[in-house]
HTML snippet that shows the backbone in 3Dmol.js (N, CA, C, O; Angstrom):
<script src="https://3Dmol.org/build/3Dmol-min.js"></script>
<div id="view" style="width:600px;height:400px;position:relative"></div>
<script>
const pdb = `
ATOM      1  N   UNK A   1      -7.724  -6.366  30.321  1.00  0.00           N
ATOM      2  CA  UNK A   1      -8.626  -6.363  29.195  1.00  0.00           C
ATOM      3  C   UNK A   1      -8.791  -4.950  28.636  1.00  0.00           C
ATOM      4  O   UNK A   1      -9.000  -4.834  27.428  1.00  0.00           O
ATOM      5  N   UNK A   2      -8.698  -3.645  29.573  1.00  0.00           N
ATOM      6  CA  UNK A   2      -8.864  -2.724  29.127  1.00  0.00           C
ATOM      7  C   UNK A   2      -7.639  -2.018  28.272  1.00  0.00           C
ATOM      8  O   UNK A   2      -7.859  -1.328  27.277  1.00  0.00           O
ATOM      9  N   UNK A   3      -6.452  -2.259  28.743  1.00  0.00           N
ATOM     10  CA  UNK A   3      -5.388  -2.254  28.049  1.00  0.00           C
ATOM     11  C   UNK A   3      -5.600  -2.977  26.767  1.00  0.00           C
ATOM     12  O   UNK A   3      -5.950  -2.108  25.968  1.00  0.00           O
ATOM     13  N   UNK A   4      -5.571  -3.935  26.270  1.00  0.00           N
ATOM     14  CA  UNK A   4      -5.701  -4.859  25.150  1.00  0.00           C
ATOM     15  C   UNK A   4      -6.835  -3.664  24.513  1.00  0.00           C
ATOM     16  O   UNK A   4      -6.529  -3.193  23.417  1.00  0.00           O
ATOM     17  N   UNK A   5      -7.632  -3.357  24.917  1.00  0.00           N
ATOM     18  CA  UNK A   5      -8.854  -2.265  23.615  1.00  0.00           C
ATOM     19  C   UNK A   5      -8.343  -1.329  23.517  1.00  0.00           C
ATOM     20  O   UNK A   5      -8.096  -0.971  22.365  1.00  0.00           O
ATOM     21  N   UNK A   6      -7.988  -0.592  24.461  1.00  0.00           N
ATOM     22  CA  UNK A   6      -7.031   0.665  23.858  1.00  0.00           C
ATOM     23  C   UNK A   6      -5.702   0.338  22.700  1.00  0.00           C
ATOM     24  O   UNK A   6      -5.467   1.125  21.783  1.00  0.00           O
ATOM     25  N   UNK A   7      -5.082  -0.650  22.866  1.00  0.00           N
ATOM     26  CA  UNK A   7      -4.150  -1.296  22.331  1.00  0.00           C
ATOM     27  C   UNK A   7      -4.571  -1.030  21.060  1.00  0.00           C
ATOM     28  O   UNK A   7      -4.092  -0.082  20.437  1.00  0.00           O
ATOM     29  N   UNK A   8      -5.682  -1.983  20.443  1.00  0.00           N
ATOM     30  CA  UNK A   8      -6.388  -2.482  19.351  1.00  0.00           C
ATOM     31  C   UNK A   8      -6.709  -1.375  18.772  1.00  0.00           C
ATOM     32  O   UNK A   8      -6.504  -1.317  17.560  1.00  0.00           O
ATOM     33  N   UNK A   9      -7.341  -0.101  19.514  1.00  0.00           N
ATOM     34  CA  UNK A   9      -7.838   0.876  19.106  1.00  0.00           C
ATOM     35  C   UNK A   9      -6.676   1.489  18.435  1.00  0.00           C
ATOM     36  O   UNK A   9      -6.647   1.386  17.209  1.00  0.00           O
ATOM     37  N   UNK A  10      -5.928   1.971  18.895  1.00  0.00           N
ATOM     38  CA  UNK A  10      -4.329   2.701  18.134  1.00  0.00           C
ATOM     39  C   UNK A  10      -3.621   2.061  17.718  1.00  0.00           C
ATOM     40  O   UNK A  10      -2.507   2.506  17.443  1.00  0.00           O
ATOM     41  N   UNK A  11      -3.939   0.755  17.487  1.00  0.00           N
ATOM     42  CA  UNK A  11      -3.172   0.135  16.590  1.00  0.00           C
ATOM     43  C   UNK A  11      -4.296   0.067  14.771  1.00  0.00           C
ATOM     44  O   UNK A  11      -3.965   0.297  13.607  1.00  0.00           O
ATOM     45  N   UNK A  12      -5.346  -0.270  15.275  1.00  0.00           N
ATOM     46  CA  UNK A  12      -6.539   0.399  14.134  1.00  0.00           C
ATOM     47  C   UNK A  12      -6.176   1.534  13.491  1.00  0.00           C
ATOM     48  O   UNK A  12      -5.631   1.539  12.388  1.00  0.00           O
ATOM     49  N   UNK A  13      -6.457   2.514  14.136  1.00  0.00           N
ATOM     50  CA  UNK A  13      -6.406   4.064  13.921  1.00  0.00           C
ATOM     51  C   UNK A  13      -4.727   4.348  13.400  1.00  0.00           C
ATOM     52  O   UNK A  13      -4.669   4.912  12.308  1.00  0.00           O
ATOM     53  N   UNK A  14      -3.594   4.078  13.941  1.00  0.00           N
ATOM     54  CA  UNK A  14      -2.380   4.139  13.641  1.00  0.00           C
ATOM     55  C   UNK A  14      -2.655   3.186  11.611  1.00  0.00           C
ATOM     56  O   UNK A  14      -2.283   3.804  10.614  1.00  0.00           O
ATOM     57  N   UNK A  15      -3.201   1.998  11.508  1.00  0.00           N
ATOM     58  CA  UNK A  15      -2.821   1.575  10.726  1.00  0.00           C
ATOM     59  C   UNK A  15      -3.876   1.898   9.309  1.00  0.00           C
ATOM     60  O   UNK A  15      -3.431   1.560   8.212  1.00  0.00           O
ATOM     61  N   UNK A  16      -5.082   2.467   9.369  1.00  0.00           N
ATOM     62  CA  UNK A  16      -6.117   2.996   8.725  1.00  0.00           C
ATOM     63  C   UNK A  16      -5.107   4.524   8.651  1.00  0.00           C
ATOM     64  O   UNK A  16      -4.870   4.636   7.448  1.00  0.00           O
ATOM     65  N   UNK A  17      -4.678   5.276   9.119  1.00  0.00           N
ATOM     66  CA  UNK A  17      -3.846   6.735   8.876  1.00  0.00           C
ATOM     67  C   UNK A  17      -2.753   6.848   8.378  1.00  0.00           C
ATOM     68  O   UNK A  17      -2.469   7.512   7.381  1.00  0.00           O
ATOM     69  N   UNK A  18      -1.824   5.996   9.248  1.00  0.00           N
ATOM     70  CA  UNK A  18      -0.237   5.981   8.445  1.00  0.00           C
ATOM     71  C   UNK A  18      -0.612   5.194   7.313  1.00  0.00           C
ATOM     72  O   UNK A  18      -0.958   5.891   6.360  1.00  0.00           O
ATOM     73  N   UNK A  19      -0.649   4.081   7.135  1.00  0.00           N
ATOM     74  CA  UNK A  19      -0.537   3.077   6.300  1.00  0.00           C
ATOM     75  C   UNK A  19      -1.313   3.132   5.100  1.00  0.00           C
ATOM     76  O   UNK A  19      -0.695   3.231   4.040  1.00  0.00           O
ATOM     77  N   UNK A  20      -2.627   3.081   5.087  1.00  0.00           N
ATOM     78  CA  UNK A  20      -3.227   3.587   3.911  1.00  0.00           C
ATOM     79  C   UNK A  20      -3.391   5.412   3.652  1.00  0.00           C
ATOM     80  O   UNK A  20      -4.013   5.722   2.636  1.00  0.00           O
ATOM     81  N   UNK A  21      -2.992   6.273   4.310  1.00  0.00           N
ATOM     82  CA  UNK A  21      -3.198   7.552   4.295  1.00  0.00           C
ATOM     83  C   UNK A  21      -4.026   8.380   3.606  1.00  0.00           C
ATOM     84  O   UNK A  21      -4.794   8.968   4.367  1.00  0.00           O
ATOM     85  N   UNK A  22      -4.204   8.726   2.150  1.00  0.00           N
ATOM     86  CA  UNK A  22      -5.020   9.558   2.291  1.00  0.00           C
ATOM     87  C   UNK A  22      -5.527   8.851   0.680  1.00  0.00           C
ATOM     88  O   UNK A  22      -6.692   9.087   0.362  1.00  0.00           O
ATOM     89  N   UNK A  23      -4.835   8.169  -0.116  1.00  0.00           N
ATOM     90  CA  UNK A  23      -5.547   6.935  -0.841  1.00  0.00           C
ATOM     91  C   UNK A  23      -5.109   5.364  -0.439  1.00  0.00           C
ATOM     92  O   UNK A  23      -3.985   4.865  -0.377  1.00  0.00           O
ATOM     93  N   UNK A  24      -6.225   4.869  -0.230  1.00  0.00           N
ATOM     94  CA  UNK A  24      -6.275   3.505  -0.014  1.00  0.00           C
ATOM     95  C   UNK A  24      -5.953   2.597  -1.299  1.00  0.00           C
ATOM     96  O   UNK A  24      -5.576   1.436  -1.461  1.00  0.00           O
ATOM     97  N   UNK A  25      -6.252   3.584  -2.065  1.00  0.00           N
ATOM     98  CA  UNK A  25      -5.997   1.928  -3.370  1.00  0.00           C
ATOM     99  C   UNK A  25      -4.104   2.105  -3.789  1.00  0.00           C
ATOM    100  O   UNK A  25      -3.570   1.338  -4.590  1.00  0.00           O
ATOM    101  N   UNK A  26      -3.560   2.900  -3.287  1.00  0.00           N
ATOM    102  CA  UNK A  26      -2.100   3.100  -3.382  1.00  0.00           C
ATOM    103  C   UNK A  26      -1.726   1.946  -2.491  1.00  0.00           C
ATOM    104  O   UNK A  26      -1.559   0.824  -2.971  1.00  0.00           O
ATOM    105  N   UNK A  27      -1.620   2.141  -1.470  1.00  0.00           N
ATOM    106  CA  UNK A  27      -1.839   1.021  -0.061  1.00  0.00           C
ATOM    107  C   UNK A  27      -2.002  -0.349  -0.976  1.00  0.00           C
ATOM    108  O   UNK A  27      -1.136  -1.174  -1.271  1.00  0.00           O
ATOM    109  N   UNK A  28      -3.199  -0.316  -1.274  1.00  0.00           N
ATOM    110  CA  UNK A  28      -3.390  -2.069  -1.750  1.00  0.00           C
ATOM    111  C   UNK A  28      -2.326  -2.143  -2.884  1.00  0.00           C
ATOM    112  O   UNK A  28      -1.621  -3.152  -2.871  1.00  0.00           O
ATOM    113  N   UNK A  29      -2.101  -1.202  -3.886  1.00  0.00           N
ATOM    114  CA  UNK A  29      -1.379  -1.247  -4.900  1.00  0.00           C
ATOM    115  C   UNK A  29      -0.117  -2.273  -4.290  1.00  0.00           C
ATOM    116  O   UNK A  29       0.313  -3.366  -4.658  1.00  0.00           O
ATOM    117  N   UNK A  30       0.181  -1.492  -3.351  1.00  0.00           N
ATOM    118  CA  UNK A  30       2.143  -1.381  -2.939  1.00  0.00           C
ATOM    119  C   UNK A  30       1.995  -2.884  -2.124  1.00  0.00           C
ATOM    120  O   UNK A  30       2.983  -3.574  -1.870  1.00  0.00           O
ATOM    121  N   UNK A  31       0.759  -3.229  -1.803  1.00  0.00           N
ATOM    122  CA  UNK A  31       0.795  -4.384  -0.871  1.00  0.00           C
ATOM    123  C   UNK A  31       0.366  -5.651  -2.084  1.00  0.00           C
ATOM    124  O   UNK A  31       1.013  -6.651  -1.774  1.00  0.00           O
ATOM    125  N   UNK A  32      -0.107  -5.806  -2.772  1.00  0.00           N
ATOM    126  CA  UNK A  32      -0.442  -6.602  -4.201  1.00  0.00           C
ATOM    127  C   UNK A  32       1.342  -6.739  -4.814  1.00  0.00           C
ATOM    128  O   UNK A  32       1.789  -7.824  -5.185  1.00  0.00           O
ATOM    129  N   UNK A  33       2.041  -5.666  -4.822  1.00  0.00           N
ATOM    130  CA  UNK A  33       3.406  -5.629  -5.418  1.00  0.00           C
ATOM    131  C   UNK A  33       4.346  -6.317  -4.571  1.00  0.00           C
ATOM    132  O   UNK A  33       5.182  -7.119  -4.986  1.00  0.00           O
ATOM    133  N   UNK A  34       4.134  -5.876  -3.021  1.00  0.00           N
ATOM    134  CA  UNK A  34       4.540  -6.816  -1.843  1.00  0.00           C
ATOM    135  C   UNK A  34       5.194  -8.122  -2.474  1.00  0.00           C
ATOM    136  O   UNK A  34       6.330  -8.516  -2.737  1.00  0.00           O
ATOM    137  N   UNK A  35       3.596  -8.691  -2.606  1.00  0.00           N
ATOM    138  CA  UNK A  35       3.005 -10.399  -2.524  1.00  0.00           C
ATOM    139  C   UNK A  35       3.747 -10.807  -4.048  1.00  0.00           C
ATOM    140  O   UNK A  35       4.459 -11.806  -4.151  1.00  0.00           O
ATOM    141  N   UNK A  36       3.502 -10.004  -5.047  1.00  0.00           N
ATOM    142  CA  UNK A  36       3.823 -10.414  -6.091  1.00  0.00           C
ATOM    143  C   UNK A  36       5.249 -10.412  -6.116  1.00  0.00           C
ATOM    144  O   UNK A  36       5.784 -11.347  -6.712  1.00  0.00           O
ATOM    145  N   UNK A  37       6.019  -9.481  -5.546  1.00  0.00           N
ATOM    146  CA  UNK A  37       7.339  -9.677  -5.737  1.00  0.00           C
ATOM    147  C   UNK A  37       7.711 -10.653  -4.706  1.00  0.00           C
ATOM    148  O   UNK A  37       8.874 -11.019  -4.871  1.00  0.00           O
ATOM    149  N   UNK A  38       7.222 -11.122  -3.851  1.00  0.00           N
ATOM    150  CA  UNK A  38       7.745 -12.496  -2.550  1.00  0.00           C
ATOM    151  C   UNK A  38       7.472 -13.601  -3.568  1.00  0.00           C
ATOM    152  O   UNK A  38       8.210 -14.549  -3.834  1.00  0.00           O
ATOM    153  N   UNK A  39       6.331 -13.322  -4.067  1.00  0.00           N
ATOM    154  CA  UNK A  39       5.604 -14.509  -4.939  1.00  0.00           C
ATOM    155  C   UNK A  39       6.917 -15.040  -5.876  1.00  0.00           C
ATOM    156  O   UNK A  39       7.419 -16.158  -5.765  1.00  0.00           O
ATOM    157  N   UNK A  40       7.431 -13.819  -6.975  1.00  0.00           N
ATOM    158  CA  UNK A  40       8.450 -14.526  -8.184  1.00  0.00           C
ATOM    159  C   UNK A  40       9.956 -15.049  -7.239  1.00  0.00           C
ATOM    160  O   UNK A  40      10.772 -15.936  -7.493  1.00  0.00           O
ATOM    161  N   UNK A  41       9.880 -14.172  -6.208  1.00  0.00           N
ATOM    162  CA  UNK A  41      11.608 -14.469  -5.686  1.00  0.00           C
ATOM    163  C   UNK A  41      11.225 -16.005  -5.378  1.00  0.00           C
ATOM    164  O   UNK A  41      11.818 -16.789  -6.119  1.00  0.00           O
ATOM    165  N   UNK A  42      10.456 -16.532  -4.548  1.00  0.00           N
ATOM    166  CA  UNK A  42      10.231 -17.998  -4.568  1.00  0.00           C
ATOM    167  C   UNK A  42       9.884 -18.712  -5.053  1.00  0.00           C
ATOM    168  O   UNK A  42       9.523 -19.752  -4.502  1.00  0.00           O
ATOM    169  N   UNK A  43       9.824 -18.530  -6.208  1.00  0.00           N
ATOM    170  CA  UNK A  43       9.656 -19.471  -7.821  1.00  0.00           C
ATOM    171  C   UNK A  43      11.300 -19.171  -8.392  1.00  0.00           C
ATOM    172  O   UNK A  43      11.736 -19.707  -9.411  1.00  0.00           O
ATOM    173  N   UNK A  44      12.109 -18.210  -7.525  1.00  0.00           N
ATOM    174  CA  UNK A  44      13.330 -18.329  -8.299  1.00  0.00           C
ATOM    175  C   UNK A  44      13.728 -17.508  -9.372  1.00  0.00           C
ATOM    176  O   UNK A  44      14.847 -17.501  -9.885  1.00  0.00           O
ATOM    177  N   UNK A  45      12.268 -16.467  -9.847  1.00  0.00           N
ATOM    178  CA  UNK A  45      12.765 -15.247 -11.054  1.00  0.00           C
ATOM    179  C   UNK A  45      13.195 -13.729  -9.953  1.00  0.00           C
ATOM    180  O   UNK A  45      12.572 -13.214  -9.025  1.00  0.00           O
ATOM    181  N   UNK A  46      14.072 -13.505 -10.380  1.00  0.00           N
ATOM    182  CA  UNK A  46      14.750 -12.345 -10.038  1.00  0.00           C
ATOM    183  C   UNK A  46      14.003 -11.397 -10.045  1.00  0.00           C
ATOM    184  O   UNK A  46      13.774 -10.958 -11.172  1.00  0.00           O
ATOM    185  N   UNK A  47      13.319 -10.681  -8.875  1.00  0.00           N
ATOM    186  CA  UNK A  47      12.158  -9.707  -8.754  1.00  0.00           C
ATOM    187  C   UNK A  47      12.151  -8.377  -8.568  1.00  0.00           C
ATOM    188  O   UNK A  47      11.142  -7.688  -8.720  1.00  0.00           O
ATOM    189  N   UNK A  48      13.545  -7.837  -8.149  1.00  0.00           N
ATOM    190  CA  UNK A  48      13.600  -6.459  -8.144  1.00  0.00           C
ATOM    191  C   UNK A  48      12.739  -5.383  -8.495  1.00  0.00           C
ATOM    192  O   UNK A  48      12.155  -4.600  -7.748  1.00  0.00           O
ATOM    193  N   UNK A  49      12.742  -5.464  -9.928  1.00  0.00           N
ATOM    194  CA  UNK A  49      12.400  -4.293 -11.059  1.00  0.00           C
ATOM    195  C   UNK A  49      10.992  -4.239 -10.546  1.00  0.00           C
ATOM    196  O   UNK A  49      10.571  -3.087 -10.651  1.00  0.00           O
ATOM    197  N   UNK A  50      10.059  -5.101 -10.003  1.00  0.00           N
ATOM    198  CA  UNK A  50       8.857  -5.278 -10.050  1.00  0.00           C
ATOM    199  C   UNK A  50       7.747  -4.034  -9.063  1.00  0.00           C
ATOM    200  O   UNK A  50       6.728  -3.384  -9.298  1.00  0.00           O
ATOM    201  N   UNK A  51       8.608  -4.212  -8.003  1.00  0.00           N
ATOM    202  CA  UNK A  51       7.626  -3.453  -6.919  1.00  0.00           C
ATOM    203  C   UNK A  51       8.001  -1.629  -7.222  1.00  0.00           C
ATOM    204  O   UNK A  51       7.040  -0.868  -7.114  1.00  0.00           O
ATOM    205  N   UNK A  52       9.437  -0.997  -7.601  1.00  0.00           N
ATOM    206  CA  UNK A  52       9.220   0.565  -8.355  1.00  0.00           C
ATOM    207  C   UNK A  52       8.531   0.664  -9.270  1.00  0.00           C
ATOM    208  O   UNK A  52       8.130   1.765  -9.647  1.00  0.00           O
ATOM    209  N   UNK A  53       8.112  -0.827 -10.061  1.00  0.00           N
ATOM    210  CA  UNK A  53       7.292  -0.547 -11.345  1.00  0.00           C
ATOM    211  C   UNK A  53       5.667  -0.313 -10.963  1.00  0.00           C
ATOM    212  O   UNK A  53       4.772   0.111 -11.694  1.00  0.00           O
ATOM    213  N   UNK A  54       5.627  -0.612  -9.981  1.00  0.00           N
ATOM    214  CA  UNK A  54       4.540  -0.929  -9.083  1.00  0.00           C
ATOM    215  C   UNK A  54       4.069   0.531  -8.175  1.00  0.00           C
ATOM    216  O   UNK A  54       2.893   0.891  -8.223  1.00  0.00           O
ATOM    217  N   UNK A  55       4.939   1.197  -7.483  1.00  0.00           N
ATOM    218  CA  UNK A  55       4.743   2.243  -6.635  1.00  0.00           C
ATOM    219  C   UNK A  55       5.306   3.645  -7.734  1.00  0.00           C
ATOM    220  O   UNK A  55       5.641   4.762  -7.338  1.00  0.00           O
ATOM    221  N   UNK A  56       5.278   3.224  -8.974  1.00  0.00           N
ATOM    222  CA  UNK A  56       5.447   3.957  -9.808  1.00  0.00           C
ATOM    223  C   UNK A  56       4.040   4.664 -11.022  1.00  0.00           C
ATOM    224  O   UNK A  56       3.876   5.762 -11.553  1.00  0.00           O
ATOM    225  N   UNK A  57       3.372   3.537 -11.036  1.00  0.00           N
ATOM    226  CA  UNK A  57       2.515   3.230 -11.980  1.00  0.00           C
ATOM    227  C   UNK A  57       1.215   3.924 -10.532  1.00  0.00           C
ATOM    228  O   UNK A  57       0.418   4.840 -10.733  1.00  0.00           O
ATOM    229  N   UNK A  58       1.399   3.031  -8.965  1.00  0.00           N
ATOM    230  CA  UNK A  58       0.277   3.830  -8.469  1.00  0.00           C
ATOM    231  C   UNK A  58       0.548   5.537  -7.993  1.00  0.00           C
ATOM    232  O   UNK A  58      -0.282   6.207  -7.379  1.00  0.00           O
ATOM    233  N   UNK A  59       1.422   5.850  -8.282  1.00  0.00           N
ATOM    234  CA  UNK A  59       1.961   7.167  -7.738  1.00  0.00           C
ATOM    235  C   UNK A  59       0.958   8.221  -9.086  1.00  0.00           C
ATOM    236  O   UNK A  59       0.118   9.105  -8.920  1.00  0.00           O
ATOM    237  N   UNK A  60       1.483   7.668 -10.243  1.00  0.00           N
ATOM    238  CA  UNK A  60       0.640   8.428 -11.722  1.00  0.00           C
ATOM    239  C   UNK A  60      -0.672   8.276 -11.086  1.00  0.00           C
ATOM    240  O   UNK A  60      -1.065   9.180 -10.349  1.00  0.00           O
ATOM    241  N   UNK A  61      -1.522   7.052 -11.322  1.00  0.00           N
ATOM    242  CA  UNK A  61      -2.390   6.788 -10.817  1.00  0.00           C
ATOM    243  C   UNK A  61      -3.172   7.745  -9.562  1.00  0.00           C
ATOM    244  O   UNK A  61      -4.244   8.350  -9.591  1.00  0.00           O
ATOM    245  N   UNK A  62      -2.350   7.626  -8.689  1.00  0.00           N
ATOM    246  CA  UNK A  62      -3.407   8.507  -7.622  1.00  0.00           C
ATOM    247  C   UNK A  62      -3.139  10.116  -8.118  1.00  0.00           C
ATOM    248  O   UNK A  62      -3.953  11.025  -7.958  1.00  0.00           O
ATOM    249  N   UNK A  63      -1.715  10.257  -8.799  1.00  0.00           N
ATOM    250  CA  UNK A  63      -1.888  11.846  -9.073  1.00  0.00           C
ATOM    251  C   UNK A  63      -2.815  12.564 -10.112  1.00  0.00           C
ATOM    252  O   UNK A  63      -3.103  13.761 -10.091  1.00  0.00           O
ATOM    253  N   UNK A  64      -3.352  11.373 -11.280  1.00  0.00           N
ATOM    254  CA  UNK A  64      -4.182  11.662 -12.308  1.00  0.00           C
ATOM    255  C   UNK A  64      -5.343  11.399 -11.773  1.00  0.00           C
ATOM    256  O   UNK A  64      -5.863  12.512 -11.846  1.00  0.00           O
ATOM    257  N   UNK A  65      -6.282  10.577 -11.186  1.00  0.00           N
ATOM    258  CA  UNK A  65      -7.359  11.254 -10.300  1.00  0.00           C
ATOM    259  C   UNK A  65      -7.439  11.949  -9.638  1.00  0.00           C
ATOM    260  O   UNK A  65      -8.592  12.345  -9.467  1.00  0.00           O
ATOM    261  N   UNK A  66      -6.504  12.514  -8.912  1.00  0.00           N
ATOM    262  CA  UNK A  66      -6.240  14.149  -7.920  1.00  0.00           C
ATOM    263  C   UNK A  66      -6.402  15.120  -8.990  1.00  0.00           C
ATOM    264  O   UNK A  66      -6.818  16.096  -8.367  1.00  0.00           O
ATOM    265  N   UNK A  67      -6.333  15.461 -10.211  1.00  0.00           N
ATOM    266  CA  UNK A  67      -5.902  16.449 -11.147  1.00  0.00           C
ATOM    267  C   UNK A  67      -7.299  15.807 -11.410  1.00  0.00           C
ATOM    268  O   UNK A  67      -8.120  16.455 -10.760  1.00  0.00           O
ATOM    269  N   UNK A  68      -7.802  14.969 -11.982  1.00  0.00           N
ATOM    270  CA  UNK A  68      -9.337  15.278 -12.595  1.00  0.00           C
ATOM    271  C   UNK A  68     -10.609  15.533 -11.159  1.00  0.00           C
ATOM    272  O   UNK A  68     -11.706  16.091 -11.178  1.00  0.00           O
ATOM    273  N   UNK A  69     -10.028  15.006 -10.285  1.00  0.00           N
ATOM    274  CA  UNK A  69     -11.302  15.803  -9.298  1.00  0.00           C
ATOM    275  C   UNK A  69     -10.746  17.766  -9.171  1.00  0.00           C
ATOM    276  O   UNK A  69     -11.630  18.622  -9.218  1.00  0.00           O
ATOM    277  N   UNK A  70      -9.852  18.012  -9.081  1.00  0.00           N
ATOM    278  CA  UNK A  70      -9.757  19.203  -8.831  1.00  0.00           C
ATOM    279  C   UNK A  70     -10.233  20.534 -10.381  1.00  0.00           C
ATOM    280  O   UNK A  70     -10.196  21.756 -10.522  1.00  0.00           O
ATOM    281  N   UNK A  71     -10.676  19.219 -11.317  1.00  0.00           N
ATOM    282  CA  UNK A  71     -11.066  20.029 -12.721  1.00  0.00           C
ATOM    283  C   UNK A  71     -12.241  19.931 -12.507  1.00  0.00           C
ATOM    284  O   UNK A  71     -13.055  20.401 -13.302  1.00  0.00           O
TER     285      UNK A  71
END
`;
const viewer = $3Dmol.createViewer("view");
viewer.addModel(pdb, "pdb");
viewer.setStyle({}, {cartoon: {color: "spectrum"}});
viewer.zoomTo();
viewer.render();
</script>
């Protein structure tokens, strides 16, 4: 049992640090683009283009609120 909480614990902490890192709404961005691009490939529309348009748009995004907090 004590194994299993330590487990949980660094697997928490590992996934709150790597994964969302230092903005969280990038994280949800790229994971919303995930779903949406699994979403069209299994309806059958060709989904590629979708998720760079996606980790593209949040990349501006988190860099243009970085530039207005630092003004």
């Amino acid at each position: 049992m004590m194994l299993w909480n330590r487990t949980r614990k660094v697997v928490t902490w590992w996934v709150v640090t790597f994964v969302t890192g230092d903005d969280w709404t990038v994280a949800a961005a790229v994971g919303a683009g995930l779903l949406a691009t699994w979403g069209l490939v299994r309806s059958g529309v060709p989904a590629w283009w979708l998720l760079p348009l996606v980790v593209l748009g949040a990349t501006v995004s988190s860099l243009y609120r970085a530039v207005l907090r630092e003004r």
